[in-house]
N, C-alpha and C positions, 0 to 999 in steps of 0.2 A: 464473570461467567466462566464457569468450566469447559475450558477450549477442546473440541473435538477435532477433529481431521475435515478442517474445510478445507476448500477448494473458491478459486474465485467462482464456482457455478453455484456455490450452494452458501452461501453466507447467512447467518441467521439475522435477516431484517425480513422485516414486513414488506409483501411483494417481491422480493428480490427477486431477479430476472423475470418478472412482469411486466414491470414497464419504467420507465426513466424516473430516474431519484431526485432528488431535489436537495438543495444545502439545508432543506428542513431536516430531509428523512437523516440526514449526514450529522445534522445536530442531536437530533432523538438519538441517535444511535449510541456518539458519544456520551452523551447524558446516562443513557441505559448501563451505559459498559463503566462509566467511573471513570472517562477519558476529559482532560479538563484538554479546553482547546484554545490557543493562545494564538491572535493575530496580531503580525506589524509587518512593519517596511523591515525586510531583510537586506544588507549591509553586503550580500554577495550574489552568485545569482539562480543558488540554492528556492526554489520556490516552496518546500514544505518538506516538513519528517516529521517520524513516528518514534521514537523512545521513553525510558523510564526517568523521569527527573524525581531522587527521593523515593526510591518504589513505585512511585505514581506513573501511569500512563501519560502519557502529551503527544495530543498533535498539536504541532505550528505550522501556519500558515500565510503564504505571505499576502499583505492587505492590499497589494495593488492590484489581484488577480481577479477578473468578471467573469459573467457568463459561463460557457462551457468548459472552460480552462481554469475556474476556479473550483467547479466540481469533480473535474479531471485530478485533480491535485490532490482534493478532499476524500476521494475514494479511493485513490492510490495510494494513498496516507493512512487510510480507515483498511486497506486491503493488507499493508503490514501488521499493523495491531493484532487484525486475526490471523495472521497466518506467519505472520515470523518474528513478532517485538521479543515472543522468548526463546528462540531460538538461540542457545548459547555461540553456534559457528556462526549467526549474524551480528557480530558485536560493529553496527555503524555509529560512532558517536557524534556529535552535531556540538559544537560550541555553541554555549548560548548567547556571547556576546555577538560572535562571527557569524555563526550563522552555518560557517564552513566545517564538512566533514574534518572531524580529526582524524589523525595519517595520511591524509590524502586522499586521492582522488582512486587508487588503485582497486577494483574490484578483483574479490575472488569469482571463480564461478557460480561458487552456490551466491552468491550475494547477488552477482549476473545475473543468475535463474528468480530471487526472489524480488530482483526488478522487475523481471518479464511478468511473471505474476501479480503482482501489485498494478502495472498497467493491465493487466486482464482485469484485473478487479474494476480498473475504470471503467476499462471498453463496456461492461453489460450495465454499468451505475448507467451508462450513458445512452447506451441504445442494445437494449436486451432483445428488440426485437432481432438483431444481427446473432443471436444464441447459436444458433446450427452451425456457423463458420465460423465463431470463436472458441467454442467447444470442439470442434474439429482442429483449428489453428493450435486451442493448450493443449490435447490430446496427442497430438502426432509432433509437437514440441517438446515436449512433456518425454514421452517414447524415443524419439531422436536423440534428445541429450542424456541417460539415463546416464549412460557410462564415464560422458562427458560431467558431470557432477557429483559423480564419483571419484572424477582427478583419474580416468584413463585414459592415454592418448588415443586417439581414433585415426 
């Protein structure tokens, strides 16, 4: 798919922020998009990422996770894909054995910001009826750090 300028408010799935997703709508999606999605027992306490293995998309996920906290994961994962896997200033790489970010643990800010986003992308996967306060919440988050992610001190 030819990535436009989304936002976690506006994702192109079916229904999106209509009403609660499901690890169906989460598998459609990746199927749609060419994202091959790989679960096991991860070895640290990394529960899931989104990068390029071979060109190719991958989320991994980790197989011990249920219920709400395993679609919490899924769309948080599925929120990178569309909005920062190509982002050249988010290079996070993930060992595949380990499991664990390569270089460490250390975020930049824009990486900071594209975690807060990627939880945005859950929060509506999860309960969209809550739309007005997390669209207020990215909004005025979003506006607050502009300078801040730009790398100026405030």
């Amino acid at each position: 798919m030819a990535k436009k300028n989304f936002t976690p408010l506006n994702l192109p799935l079916p229904d999106w922020n209509k009403r609660k997703m499901t690890s169906r709508d989460f598998e459609a999606a990746c199927e749609h998009e060419g994202i091959a999605v790989q679960r096991f027992r991860f070895k640290s306490e990394t529960r899931g990422y989104c990068q390029r293995q071979d060109a190719k998309p991958v989320i991994a996920i980790d197989s011990r996770l249920r219920g709400n906290e395993r679609l919490r994961v899924e769309f948080h994962e599925l929120g990178h894909y569309y909005l920062h896997l190509d982002n050249p200033r988010l290079p996070r790489m993930f060992d595949a054995q380990t499991h664990e970010v390569v270089g460490g643990k250390e975020m930049t800010p824009e990486q900071e910001w594209a975690e807060c986003e990627a939880n945005m992308v859950a929060c509506v996967a999860i309960a969209p009826g809550f739309i007005g306060v997390v669209e207020l919440a990215y909004l005025s988050v979003k506006a607050a750090n502009t300078n801040w992610l730009k790398g100026s001190a405030q």
